[in-house]
C-alpha positions in Angstrom: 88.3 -12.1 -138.8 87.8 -15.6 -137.1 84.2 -16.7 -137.0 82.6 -18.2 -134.0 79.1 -19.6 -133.7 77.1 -16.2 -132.2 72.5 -15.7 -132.5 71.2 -12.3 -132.5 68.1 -10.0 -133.5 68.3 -7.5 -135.8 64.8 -5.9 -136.1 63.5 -2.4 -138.3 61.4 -0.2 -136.3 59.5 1.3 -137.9 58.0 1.5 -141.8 59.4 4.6 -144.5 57.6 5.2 -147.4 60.5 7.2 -148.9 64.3 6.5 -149.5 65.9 7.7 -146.4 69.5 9.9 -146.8 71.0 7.2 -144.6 71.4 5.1 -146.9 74.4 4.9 -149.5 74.0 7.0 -152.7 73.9 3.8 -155.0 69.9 3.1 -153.7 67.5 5.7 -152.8 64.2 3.8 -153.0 64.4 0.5 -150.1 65.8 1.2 -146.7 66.8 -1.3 -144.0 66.6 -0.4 -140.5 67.7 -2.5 -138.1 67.2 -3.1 -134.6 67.4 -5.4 -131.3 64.3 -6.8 -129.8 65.2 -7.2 -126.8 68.7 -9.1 -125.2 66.7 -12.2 -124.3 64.8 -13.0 -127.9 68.1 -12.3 -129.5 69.1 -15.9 -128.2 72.6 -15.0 -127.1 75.0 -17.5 -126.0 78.9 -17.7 -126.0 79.2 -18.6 -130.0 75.9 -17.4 -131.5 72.8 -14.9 -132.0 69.8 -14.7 -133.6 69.5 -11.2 -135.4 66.5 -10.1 -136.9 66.3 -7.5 -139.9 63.0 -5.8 -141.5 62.9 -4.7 -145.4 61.4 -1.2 -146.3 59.5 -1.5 -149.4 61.2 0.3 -152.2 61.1 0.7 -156.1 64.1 -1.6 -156.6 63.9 -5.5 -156.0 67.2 -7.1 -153.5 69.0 -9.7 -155.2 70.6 -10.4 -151.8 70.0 -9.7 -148.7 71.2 -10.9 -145.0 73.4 -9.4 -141.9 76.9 -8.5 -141.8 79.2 -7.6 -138.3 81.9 -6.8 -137.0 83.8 -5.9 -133.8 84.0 -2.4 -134.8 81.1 -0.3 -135.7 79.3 0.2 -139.0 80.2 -2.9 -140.2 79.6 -3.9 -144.2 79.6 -6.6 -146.7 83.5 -6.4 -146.8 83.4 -7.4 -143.0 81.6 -10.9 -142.1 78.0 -11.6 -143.4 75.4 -14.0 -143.4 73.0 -14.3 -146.6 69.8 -14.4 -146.0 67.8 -17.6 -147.6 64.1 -18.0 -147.0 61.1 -16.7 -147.7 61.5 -13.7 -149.7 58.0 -12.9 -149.5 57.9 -10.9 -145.6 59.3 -7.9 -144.7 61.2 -9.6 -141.7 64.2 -12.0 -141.7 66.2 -13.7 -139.2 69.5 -15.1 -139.7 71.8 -17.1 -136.9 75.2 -15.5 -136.3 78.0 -18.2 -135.2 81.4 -19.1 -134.9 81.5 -16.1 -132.4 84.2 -15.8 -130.0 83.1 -15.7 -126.5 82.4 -13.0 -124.3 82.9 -10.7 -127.3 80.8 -7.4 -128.2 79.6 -7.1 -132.0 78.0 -5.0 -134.0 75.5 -6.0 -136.9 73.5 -4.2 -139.6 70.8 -5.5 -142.1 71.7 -5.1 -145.7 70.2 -5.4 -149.1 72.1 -5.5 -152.1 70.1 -3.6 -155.5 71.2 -2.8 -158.9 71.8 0.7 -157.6 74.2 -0.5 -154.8 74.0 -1.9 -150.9 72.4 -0.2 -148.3 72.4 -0.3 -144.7 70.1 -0.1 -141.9 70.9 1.4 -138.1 73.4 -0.8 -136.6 73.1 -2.5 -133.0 75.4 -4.4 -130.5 75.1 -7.6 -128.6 78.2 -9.3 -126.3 78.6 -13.0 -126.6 78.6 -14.6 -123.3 81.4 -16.3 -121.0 82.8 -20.0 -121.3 83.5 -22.0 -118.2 87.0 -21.4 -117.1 89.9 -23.2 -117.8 91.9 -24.8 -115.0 94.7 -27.4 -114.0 94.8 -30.2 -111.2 98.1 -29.5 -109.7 99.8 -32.8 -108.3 99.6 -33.9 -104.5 102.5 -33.1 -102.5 102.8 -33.8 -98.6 100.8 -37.0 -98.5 100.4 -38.6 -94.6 97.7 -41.1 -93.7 94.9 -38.5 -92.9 95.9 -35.0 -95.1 97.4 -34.4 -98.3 98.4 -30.9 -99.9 97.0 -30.0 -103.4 96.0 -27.2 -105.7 95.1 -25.8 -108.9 95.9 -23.4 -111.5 93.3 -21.1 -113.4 94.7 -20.7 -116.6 91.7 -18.7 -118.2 88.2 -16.8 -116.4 86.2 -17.8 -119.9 85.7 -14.0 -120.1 84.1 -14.0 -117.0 85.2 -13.5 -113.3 85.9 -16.9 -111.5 84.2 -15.8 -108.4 84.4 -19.7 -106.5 87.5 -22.0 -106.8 89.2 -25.0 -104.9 89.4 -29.1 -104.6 86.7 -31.8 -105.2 87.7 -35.2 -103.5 86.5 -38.3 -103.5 87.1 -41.9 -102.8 85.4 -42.5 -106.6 86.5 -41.2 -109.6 85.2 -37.9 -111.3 84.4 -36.3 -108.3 82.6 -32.8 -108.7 81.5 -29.8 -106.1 77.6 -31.9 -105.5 79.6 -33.5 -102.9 79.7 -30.8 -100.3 81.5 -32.2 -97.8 84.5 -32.8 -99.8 85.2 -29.4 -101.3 87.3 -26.9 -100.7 86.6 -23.2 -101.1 90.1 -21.7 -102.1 89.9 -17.7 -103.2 88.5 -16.7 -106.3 89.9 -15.4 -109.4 93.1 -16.5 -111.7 96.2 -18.0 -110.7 97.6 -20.8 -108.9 96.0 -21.9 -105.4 96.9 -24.4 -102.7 94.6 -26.3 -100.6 94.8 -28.6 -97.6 92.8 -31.8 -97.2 92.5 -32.9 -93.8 90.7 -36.2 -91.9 90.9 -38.7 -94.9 91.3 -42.3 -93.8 94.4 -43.8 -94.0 95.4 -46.2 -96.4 92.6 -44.8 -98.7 92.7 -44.0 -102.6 91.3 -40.5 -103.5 90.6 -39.4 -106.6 91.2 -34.9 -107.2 90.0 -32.8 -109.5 90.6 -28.8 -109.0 87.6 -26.6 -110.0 86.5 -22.9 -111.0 83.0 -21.6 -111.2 81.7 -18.3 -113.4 78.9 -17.5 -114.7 78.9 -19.7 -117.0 78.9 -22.6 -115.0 82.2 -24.6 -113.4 85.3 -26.3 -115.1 86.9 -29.2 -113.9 90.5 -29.8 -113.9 92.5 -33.3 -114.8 91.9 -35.9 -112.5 94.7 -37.1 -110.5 94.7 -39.5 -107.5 96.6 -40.4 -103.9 96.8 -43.0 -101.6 96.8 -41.9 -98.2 99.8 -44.0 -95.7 99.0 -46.7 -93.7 99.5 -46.0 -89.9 99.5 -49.2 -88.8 103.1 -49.4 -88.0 106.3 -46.4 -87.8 109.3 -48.8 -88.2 112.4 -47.5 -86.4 115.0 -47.6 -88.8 118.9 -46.0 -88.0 122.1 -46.8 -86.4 120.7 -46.8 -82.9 121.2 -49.6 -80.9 123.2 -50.9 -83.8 120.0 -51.8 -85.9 119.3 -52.1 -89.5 116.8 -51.7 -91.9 116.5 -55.3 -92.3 115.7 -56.9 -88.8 112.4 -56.9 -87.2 113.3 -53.8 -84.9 111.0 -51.7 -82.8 108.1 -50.1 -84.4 105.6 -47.6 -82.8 101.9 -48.3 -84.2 98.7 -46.1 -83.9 95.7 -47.9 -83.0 92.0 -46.8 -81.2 93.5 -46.7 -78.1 96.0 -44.3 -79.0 93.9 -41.9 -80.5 95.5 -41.7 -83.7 98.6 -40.8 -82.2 101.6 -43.6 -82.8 103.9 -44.1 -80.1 106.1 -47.1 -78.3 109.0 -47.5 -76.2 112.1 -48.5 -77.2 115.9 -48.6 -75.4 117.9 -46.8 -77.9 121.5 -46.0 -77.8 123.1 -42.6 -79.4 122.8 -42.1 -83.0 120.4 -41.4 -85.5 116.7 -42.4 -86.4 114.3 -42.0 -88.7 110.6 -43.1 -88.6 109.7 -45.3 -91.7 105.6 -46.3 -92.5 107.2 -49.6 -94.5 109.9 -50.8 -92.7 112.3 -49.4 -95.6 114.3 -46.3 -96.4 112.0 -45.3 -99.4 111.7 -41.7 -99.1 107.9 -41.7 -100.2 107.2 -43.3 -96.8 110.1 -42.4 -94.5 110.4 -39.2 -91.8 112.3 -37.6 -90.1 113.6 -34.3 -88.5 112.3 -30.9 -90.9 115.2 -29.1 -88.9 112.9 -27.0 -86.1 111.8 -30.4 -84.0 109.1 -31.3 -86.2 108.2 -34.3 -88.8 108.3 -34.2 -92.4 109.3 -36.5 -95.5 112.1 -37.9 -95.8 113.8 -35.4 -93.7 116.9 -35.3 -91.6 117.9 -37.8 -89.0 116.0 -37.6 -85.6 119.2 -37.6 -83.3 119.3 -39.7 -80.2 122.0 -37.5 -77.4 121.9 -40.2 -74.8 121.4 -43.7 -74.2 117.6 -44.9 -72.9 114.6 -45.7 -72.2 112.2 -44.1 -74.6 109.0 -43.1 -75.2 108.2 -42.2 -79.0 105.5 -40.3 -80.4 104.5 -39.1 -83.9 101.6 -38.0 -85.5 101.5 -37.9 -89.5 98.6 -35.3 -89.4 100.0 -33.2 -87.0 103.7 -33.3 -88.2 105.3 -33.9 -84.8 107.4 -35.7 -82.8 108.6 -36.0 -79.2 111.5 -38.7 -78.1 111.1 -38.9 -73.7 113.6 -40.7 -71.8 111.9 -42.5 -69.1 112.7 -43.9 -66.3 109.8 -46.1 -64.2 108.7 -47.4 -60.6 105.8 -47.9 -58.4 104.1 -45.3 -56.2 100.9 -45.6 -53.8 99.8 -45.8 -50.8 100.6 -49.6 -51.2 104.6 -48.8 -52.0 107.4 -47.6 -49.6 107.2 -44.5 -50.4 103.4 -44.1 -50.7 102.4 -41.1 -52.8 104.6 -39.2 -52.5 107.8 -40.6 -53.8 108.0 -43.7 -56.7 110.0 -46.9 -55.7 112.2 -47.4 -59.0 112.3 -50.4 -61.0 115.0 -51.5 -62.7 115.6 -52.3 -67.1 116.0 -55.7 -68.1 117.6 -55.4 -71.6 117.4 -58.9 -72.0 113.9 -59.3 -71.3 113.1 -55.6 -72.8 110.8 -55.1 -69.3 110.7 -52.9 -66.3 111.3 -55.3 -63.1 111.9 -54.6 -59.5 111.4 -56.4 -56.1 109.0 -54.6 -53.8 107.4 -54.7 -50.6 103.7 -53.9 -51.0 100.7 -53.9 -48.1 97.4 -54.7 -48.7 94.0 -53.4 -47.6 92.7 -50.6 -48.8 96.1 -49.9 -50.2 97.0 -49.2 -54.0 99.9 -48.1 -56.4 100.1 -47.4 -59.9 103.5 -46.9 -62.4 104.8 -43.6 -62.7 107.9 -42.4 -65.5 110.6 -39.6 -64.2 109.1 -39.8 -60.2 106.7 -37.4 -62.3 102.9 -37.6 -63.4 103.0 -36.7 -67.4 103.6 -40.2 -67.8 101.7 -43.1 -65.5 99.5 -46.0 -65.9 97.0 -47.6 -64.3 94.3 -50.7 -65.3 90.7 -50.0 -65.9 90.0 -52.9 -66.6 91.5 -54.9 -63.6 93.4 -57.1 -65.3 97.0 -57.5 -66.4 96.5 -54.5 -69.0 97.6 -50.7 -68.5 96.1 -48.1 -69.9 97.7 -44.0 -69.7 96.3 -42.7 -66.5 94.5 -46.2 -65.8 92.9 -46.9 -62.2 94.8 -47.4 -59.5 95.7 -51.3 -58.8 94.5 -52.5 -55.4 96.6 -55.1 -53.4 95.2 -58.2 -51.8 97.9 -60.0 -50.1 100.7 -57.9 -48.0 104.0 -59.5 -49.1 107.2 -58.9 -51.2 106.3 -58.7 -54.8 108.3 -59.3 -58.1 106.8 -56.5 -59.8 107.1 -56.3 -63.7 106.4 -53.8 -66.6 105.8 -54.6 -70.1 106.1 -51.5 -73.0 107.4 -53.8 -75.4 104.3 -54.2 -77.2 103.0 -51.1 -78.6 99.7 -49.9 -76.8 99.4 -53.0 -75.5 101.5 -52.4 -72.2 100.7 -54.9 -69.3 102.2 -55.8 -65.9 102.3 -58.7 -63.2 103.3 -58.4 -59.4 103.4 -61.7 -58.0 104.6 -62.5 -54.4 107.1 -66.3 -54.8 107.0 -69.1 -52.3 108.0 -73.0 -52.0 105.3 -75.4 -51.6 105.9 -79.0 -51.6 106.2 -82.8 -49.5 109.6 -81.4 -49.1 108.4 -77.9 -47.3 107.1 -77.3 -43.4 103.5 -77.2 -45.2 103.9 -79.8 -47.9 101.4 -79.3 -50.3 98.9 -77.9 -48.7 100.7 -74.4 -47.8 103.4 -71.9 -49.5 106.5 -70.9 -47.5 106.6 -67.4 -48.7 109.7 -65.9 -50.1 111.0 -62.2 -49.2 113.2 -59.9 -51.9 116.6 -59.7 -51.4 117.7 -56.8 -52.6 121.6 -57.0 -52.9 121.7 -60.0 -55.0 118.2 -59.1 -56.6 116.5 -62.8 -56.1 113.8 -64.3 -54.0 115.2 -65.9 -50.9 114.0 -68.1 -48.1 115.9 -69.9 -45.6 113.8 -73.6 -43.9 114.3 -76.7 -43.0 113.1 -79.3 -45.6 112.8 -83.1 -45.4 113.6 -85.7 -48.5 110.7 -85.2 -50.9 109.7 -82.6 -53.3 109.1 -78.7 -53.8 107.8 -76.1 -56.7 108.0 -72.8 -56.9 104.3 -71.3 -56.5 103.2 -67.9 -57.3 100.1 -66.0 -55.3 99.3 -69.3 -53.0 97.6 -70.6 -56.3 98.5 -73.0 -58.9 97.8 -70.6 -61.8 101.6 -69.9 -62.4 104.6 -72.4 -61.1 107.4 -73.1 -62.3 109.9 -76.6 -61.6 112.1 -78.5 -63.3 115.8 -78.5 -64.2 116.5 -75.4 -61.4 119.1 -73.8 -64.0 116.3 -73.5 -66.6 113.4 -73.5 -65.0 110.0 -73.9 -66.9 106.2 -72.9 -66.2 104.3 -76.4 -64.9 107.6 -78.3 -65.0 108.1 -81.3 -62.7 109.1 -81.4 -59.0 112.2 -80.6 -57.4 113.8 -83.6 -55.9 115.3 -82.5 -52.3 117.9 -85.8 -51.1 118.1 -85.6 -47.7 116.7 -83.4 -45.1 118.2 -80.4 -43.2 118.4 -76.7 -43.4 118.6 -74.5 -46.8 118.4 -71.7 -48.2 116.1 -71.5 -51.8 116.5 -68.6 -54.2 114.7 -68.0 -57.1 114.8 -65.4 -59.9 111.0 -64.9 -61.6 112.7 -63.1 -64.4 116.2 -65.2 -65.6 113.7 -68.4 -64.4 117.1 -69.7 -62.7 117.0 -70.6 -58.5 119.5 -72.4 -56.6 118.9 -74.6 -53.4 122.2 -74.7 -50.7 122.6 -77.0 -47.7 123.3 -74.8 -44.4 
């Protein structure tokens, strides 16, 4: 039989005088009677044993004595045997068993060896103990910036039952289950196992290694390693809108403000989509559609039914998206229709911007921007600037006046607006320099118009009755801080002025 390291105690209890029937026919003057001691001095482990045997004084002399075993009972000299070699002068000997197999139960008897023949003493049993399991690191599958799937396999208990099992993670390598708040408790037992790692940081290298615990200690598995994605940008790639993979097209980004959630507005056309963490169409990095409405990789195309303005959300960890078509305006008390009902705005494709013309009051009056005349979707600014923020504070009006209002969601969670009310100020203008002529929407042709009388001189365009934004120059192409507008000769005009296209137009009545 195969021999494994194995220590044991074989001990005689007690003293004969005489040759004892027990023992074979060839020696009737020594007897060996062995026994255990007890399970702890017989120094078990998983390969070895100490076994102690005791000699019985008898007429004939041993010209060998030792142990023998077996995995069967009453085992003998023909079966495996170690030869006692010390001192030959005591009664007791201990020999070391090994090469056992683990978690094994043997049997073992002292022997001597005469002239007459080989006897035997009372046999005994001892059971090796377990080995750590054996287990395998199964490879990451499902990898976003904050989770990854992975598992493990017991292949073997060690002969003994696997009563803990799961993942160790870490951002080093080796890591092992000391680090308790990166490992997973998955079952007990043998077999294959799955477990799901959630919160990691993105754009993070962790290192894996599946374990299994007996009682003989825990097993690691082969160490293998991730990199979690990098959120910092979804790239929409497809044949919306006619784009390719190549152009720098809209992108959704998740930042702070967000809460981990990317999203960003883009007009897209009908077609297909896909979401992309690289900007390419490598299937390690790009998602899309996992056929019920939700997000896996690579996917199938997210479809796009009908042209729009839309909002786009995903969340790696989550597995979701939502596409929203949105339509925005103005509402508050500030607005035509007050609270009640939102004052559209119309889509500049050009500019990729929300603008409108609107009459606001001023006081205690307010208004904030609403999507779909509907409050799932609105903004407002906290801070009090030109920034919006999802359901923001309400933005108070100073001045009473026509307004060119303007929305910006081009910039991923960094939407802003202005509202400005336009006038002409100017030596040309009834209060020259000093004092703006204000300007009122028209809202056929969609400009800023004012009809005056001017005299020979000069006018600008002037935004709030403050020179922090005005615009002059060539009237066709109009640029922020540019020079004065020459006016010839006096009489009566009429000045419009588009904020947006920066284009305005001067005509003699």
């Amino acid at each position: 039989m195969k021999k494994n390291k194995i220590y044991g105690s074989l001990g005689l209890a007690a003293l004969m005088a005489m040759f004892s029937t027990s023992c074979t026919e060839e020696m009737s003057e020594v007897r060996l009677d062995p026994a255990m001691k007890t399970a702890q001095s017989m120094e078990v482990t998983s390969a070895s044993a100490e076994v102690e045997g005791f000699v019985i004084a008898g007429t004939e002399a041993f010209s060998e004595k030792g142990i023998c075993y077996a995995t069967s009972e009453e085992p003998t000299v023909d079966d495996s045997k170690v030869i006692y070699d010390g001192d030959e002068t005591g009664a007791t000997f201990t020999v070391t068993l090994s090469g056992l197999d683990f978690a094994t139960k043997y049997y073992a008897r002292a022997y001597g060896v005469t002239a007459s023949g080989t006897v035997y003493g009372e046999g005994v049993t001892f059971t090796t103990k377990p080995v750590i399991p054996t287990v395998v690191t199964v490879d990451p599958t499902e990898v976003t910036s904050v989770s990854a799937v992975i598992g493990g396999n017991v292949t073997a208990n060690g002969g003994g039952a696997v009563i803990a099992r799961g993942i160790c993670f870490s951002t080093n390598p080796n890591p092992d289950i000391s680090e308790t708040d990166s490992v997973t408790t998955d079952g007990d037992g043998m077999g294959e196992f799955i477990s799901s790692l959630n919160g990691l940081s993105n754009s993070t290298t962790y290192y894996v290694r599946a374990y299994a615990t007996n009682s003989a200690g825990t097993a690691y598995g082969n160490e293998v390693s991730f990199t979690t994605l990098s959120i910092s940008k979804f790239w929409l790639v497809g044949d919306f809108n006619g784009w390719n993979i190549e152009g720098e097209e809209a992108y959704i980004i998740s930042t702070p403000t967000s809460g981990g959630l990317a999203e960003g507005y883009a007009y897209l056309t009908s077609g297909g989509l896909k979401l992309s963490t690289d900007h390419t169409w490598d299937e390690a990095t790009t998602f899309g559609d996992d056929g019920s409405g939700g997000l896996t990789n690579p996917g199938d195309n997210i479809e796009v039914s009908e042209d729009g303005y839309y909002l786009i959300q995903a969340s790696l960890a989550e597995k979701s998206y939502t596409l929203v078509k949105t339509e925005w305006g103005v509402i508050g008390d500030a607005t035509p229709g007050g609270w009640d009902a939102s004052t559209n705005l119309n889509y500049n494709m050009e500019a990729d911007v929300w603008t409108g013309g609107v009459h606001l009051t001023a006081g205690t009056a307010t208004f904030k921007f609403r999507a779909n005349n509907a409050w799932d979707y609105n903004y407002g600014s906290t801070a009090g600037d030109n920034t919006l923020d999802a359901g923001g504070s309400n933005i108070p009006v100073e001045v009473e006046a026509d307004y060119a209002i303007t929305l910006d969601l081009s910039t991923p969670n960094e939407y802003t607006y202005s509202a400005h009310h336009w006038g002409v100020i100017g030596s040309a203008t009834p209060g020259g320099w000093d004092t703006d002529t204000n300007m009122t929407w028209d809202e056929v042709n969609e400009v800023f118009t004012v009809t005056l009388d001017l005299i020979a001189g000069d006018y600008k365009f002037r935004a709030d009755d403050a020179w922090d934004l005005d615009y002059g120059g060539d009237i066709t192409a109009l640029t922020a801080g540019g020079a004065n507008i020459p006016v010839g000769e006096a009489g009566n005009y009429t000045i419009t002025f588009d904020p947006w296209a920066l284009v305005a137009t001067i005509t003699k009545n």
